[in-house]
DSSP file (Angstrom, degrees, kcal/mol; ACC not computed):
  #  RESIDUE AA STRUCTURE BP1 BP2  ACC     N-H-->O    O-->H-N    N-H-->O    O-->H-N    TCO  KAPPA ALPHA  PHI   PSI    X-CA   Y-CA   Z-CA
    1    1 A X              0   0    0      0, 0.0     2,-0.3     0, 0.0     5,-0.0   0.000 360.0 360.0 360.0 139.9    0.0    0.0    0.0
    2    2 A X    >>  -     0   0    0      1,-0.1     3,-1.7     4,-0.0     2,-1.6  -0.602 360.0-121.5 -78.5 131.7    1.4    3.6   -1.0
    3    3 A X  T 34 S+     0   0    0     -2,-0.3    -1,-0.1     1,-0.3     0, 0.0  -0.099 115.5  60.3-106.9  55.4    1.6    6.0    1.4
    4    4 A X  T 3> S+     0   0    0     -2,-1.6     4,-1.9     3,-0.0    -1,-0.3   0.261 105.9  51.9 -80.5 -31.1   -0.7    8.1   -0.7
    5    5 A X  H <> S+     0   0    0     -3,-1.7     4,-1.3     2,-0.2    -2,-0.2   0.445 109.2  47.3 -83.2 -31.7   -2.9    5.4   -0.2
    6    6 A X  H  X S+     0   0    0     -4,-0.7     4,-1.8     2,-0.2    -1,-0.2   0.903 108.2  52.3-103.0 -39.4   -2.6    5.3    3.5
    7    7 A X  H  > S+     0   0    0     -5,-0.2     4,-1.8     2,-0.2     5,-0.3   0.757 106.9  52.4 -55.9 -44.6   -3.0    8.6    3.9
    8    8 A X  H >X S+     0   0    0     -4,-1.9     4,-3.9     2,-0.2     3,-1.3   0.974 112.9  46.6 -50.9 -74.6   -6.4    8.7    1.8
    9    9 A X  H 3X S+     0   0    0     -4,-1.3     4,-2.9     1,-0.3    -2,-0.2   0.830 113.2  49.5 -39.0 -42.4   -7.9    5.7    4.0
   10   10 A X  H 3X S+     0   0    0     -4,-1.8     4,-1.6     1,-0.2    -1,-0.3   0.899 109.7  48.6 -57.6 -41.8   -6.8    7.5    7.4
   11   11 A X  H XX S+     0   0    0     -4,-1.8     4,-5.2    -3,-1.3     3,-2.0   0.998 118.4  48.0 -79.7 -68.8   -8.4   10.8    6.0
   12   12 A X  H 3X S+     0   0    0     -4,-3.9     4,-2.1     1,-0.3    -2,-0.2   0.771 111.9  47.2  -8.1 -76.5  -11.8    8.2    5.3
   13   13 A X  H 3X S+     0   0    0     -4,-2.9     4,-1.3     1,-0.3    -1,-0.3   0.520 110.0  48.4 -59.4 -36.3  -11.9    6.8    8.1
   14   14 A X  H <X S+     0   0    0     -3,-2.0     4,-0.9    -4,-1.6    -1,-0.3   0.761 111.9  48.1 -69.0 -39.0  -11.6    9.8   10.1
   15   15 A X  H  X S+     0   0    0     -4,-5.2     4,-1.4     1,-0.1     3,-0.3   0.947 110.4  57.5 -52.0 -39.2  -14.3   11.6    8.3
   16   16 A X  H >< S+     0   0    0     -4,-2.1     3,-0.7    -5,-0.4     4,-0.3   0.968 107.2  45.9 -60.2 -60.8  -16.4    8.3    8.8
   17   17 A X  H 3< S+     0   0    0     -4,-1.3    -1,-0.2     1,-0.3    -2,-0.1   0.602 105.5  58.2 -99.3   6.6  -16.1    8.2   12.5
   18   18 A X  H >X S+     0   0    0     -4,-0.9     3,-2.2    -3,-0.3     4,-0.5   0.646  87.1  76.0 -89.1  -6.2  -17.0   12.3   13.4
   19   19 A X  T << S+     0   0    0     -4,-1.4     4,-0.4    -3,-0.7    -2,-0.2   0.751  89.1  63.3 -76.4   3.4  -20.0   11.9   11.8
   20   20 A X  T 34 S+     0   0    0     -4,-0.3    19,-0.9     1,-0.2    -1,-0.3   0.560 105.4  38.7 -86.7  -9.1  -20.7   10.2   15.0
   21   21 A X  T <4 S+     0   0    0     -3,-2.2    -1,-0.2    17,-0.1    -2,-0.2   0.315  89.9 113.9-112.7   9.8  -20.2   12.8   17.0
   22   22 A X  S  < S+     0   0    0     -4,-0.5     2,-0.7     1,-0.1    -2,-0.1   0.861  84.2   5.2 -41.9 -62.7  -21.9   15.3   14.7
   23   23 A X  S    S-     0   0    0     -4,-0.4     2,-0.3     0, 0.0    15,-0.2  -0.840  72.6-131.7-132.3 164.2  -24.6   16.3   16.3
   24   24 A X        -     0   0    0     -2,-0.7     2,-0.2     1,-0.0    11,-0.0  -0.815  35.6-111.0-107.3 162.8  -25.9   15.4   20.1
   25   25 A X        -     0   0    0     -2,-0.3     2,-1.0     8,-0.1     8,-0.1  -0.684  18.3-119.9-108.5 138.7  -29.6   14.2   20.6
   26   26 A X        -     0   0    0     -2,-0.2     2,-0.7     1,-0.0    -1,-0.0  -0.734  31.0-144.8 -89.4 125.9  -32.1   16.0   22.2
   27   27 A X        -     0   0    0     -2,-1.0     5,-0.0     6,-0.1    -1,-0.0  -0.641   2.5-141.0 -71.7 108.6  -33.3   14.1   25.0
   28   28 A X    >   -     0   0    0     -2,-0.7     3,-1.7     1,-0.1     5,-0.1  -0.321  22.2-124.9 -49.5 139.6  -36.9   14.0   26.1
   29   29 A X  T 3  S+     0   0    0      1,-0.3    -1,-0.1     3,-0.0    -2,-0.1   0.627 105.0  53.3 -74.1  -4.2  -37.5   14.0   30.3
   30   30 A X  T 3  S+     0   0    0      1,-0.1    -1,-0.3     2,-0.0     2,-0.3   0.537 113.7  18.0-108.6 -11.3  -39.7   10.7   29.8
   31   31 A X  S <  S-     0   0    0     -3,-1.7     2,-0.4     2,-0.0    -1,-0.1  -0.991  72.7-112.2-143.7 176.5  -37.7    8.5   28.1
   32   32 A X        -     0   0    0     -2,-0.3     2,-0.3    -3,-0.0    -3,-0.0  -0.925  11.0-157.8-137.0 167.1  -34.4    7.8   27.1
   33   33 A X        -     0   0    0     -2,-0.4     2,-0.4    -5,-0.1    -8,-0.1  -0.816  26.6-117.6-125.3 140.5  -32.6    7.8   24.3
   34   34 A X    >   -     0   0    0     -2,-0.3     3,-0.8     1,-0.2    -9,-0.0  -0.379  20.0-159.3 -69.8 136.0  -29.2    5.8   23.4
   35   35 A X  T 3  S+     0   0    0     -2,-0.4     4,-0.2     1,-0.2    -1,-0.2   0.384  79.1  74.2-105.3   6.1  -26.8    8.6   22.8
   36   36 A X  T 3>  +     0   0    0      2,-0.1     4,-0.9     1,-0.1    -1,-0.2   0.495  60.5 115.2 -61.3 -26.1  -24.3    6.0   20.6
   37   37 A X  H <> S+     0   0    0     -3,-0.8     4,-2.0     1,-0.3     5,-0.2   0.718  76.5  43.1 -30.1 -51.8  -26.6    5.9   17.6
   38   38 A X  H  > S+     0   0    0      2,-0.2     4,-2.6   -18,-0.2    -1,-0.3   0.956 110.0  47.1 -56.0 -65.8  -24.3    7.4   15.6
   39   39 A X  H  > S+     0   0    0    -19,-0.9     4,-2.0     1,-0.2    -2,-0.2   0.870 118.0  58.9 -42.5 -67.9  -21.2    5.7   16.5
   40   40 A X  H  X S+     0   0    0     -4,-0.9     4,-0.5     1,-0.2    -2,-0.2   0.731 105.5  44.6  58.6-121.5  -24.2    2.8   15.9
   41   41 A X  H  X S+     0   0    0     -4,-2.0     4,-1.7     2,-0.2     5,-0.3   0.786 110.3  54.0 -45.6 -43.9  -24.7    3.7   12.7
   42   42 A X  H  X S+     0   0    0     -4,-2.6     4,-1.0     1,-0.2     3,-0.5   0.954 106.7  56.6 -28.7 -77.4  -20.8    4.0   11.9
   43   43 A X  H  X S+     0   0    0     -4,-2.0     4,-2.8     1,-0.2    -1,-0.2   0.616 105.4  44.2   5.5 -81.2  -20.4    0.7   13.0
   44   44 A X  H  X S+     0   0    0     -4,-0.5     4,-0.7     2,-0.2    -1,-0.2   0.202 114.7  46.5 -93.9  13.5  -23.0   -1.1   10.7
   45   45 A X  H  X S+     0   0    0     -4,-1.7     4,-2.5    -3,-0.5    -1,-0.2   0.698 114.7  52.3 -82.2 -20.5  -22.0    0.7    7.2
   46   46 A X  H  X>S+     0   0    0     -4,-1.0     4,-1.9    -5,-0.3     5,-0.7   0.921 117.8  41.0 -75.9 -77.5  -18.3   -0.2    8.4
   47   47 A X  H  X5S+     0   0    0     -4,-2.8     4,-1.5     1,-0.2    47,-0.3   0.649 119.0  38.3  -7.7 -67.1  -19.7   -3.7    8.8
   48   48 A X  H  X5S+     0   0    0     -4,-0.7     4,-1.5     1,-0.2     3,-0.5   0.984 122.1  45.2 -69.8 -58.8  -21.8   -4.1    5.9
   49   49 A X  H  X5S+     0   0    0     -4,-2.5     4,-1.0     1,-0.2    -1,-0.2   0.760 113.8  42.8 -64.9 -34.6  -19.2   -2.1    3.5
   50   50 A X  H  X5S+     0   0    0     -4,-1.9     4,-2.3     1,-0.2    -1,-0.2   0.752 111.8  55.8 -80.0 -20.2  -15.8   -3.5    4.4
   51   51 A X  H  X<S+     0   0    0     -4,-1.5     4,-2.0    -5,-0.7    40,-0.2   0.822 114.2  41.3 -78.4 -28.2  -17.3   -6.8    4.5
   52   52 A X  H  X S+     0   0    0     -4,-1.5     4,-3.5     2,-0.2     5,-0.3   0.834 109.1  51.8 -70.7 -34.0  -18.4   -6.1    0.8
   53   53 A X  H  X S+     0   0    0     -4,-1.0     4,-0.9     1,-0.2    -2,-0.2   0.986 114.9  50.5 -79.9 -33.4  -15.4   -4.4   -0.7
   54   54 A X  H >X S+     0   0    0     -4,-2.3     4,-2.3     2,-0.2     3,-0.9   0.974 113.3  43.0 -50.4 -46.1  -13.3   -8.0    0.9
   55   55 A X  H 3X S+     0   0    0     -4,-2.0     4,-3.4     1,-0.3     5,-0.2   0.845 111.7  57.8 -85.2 -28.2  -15.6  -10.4   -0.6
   56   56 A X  H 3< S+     0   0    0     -4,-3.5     4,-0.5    -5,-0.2    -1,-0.3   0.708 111.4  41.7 -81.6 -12.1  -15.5   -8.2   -3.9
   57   57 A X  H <X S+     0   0    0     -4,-0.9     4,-3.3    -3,-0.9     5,-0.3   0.886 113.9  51.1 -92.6 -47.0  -11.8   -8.6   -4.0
   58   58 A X  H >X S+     0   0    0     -4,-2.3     3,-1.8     1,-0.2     4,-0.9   0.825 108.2  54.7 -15.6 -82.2  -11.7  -12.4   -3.1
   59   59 A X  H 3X S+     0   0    0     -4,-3.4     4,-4.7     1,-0.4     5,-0.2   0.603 106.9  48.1 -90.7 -21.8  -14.0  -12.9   -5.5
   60   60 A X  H 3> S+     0   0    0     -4,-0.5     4,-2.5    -5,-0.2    -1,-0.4   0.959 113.0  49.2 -40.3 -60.0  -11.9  -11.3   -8.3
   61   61 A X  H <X S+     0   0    0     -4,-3.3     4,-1.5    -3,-1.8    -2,-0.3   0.939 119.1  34.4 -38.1 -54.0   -9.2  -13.0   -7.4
   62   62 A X  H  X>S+     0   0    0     -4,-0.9     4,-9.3     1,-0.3     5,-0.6   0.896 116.3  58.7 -83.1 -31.4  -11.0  -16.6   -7.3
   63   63 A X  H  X5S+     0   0    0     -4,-4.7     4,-3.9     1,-0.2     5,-0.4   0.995 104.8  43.4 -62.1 -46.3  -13.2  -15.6  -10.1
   64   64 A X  H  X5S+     0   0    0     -4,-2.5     4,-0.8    -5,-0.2    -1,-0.2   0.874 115.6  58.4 -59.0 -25.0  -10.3  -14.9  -12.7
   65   65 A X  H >X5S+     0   0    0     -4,-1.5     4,-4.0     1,-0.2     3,-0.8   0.939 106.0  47.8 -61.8 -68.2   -8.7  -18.4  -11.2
   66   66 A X  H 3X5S+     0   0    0     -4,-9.3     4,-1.7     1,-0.2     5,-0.2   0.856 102.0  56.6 -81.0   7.6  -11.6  -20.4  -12.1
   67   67 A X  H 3<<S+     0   0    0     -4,-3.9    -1,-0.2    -5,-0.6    -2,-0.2   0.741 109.3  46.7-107.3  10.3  -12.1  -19.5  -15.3
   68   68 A X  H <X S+     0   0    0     -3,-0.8     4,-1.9    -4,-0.8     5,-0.5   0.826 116.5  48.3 -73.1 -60.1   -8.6  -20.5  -16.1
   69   69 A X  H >X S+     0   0    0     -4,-4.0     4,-3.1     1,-0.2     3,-0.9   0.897 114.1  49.6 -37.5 -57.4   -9.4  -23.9  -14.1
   70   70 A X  H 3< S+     0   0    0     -4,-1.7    -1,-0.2     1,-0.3     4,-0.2   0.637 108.6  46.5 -68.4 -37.5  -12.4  -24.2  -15.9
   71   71 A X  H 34 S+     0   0    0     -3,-0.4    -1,-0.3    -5,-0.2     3,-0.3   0.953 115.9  42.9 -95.4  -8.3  -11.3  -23.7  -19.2
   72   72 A X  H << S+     0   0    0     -4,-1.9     2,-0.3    -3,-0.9    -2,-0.2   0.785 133.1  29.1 -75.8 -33.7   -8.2  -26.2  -19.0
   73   73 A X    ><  +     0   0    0     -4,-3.1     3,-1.3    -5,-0.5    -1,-0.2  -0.542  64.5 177.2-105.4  61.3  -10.6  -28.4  -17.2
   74   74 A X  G >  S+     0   0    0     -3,-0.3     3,-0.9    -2,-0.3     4,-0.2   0.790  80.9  65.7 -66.8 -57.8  -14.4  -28.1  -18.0
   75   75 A X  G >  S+     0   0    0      1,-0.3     3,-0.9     2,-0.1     2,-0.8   0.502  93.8  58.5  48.9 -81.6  -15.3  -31.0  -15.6
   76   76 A X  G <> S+     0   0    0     -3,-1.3     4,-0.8     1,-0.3    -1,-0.3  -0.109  73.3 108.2 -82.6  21.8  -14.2  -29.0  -12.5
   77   77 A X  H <> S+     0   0    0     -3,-0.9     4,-2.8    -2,-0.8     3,-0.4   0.929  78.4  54.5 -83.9 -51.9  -16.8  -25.9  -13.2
   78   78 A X  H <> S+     0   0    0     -3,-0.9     4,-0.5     1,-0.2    -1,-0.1   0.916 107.2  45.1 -49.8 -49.4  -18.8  -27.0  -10.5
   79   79 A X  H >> S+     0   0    0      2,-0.2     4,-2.2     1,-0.2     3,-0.7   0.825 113.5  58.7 -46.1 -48.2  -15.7  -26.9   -7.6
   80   80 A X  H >X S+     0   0    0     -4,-0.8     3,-0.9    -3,-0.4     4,-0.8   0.996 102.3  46.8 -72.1 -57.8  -15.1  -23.8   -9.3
   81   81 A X  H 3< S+     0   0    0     -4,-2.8     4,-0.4     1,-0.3    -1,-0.2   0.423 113.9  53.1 -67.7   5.7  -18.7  -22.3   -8.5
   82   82 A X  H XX S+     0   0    0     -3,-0.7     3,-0.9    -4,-0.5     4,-0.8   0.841 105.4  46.6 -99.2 -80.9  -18.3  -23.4   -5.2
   83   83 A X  H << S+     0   0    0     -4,-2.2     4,-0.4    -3,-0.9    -2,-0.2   0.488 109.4  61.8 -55.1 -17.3  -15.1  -21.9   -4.4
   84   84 A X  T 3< S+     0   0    0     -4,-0.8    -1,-0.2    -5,-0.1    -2,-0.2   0.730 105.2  41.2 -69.5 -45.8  -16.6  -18.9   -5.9
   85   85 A X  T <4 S+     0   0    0     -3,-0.9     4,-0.5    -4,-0.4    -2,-0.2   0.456  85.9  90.3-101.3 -16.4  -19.4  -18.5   -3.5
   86   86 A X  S >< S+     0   0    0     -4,-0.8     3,-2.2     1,-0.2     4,-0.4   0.999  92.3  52.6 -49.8 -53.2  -17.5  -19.3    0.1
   87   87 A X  G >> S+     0   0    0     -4,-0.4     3,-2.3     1,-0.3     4,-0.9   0.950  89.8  69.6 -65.7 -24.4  -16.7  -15.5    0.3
   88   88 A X  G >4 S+     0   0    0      1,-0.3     3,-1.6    -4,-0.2    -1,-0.3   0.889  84.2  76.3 -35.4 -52.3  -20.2  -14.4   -0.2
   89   89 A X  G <> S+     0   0    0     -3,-2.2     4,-0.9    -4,-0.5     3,-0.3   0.491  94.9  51.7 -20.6 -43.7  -20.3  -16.0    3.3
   90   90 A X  H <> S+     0   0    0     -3,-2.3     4,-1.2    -4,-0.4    -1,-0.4   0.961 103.7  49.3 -55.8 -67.8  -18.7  -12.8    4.2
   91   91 A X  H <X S+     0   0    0     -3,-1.6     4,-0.6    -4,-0.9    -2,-0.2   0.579 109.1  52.8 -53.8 -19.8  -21.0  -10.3    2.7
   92   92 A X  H  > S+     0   0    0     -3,-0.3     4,-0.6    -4,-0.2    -1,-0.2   0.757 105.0  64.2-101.4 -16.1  -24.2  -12.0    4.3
   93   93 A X  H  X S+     0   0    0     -4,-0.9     4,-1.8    -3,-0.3     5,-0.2   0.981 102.7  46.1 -18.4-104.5  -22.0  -11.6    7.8
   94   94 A X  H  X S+     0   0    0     -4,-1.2     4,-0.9     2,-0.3    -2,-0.2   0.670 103.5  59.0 -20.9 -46.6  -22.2   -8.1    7.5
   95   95 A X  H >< S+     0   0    0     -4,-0.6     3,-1.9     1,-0.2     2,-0.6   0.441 108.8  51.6 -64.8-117.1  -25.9   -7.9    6.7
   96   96 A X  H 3X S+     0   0    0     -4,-0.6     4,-1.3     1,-0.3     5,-0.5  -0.021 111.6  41.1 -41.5 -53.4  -26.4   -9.6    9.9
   97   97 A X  H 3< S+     0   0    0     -4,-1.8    -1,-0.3    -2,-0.6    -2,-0.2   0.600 112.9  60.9 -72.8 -12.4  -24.5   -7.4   11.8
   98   98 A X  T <X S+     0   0    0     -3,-1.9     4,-2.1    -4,-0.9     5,-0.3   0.951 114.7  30.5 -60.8 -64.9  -26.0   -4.6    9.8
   99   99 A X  T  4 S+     0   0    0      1,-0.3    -2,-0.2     2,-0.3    -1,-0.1   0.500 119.7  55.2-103.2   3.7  -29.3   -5.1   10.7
  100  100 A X  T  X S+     0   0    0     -4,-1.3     4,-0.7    -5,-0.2    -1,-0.3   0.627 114.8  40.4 -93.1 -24.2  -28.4   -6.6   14.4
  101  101 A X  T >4 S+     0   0    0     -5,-0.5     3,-0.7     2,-0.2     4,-0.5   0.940 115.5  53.8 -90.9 -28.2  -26.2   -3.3   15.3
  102  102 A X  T 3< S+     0   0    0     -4,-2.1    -1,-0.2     1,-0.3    -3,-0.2   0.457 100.3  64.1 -96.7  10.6  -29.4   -0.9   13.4
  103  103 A X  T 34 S+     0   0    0     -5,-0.3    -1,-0.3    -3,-0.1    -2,-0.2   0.790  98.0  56.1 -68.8 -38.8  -31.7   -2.8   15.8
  104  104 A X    <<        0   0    0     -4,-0.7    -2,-0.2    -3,-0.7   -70,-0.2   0.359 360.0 360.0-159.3 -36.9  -29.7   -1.0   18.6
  105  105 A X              0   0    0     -4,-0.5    -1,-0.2   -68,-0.1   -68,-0.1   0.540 360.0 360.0 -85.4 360.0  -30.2    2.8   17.5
């Protein structure tokens, strides 16, 4: 990684996690209200989005892999699609943790 590169993500990543302290909630005297949300919300886009942008490199990788396998071997297409779909396994990770952690705000 480039340390243009590094410098970008830090900058991201720091924007990403004031918007959690952007603004404070007003509370009403009768009930109360989790004052995290944001940090919360942070949370499950980090979830849902980092988990995406891995599974979308995996699947680059694996994809451009089987369709070499696949064409030296036609046989072995199935194994390929297979190997193809574990990282999805990732991405549906992240929804779950999406929609468990935007239960929570």
């Amino acid at each position: 990684m480039t340390k243009t590169n590094k410098i970008a993500l830090a900058a991201l990543a720091l924007a990403l996690i004031s918007t959690g302290f952007a603004q404070t909630a007003v509370v009403p005297a009768t009930t109360a209200v989790n004052s995290n949300g944001g940090l919360i919300a942070v949370g499950a886009g980090l979830a849902l989005g980092l988990g995406a942008i891995g599974t979308g490199l995996a699947q680059g990788r694996i994809g451009a892999a089987a369709a070499g396998v696949t064409a030296e071997n036609p046989g072995r297409l199935g194994l390929m699609l297979l190997w193809f779909a574990i990282p999805e396994t990732l991405v549906i990770f992240g929804l779950v943790g999406f929609f468990i952690l935007s239960g929570k705000i």
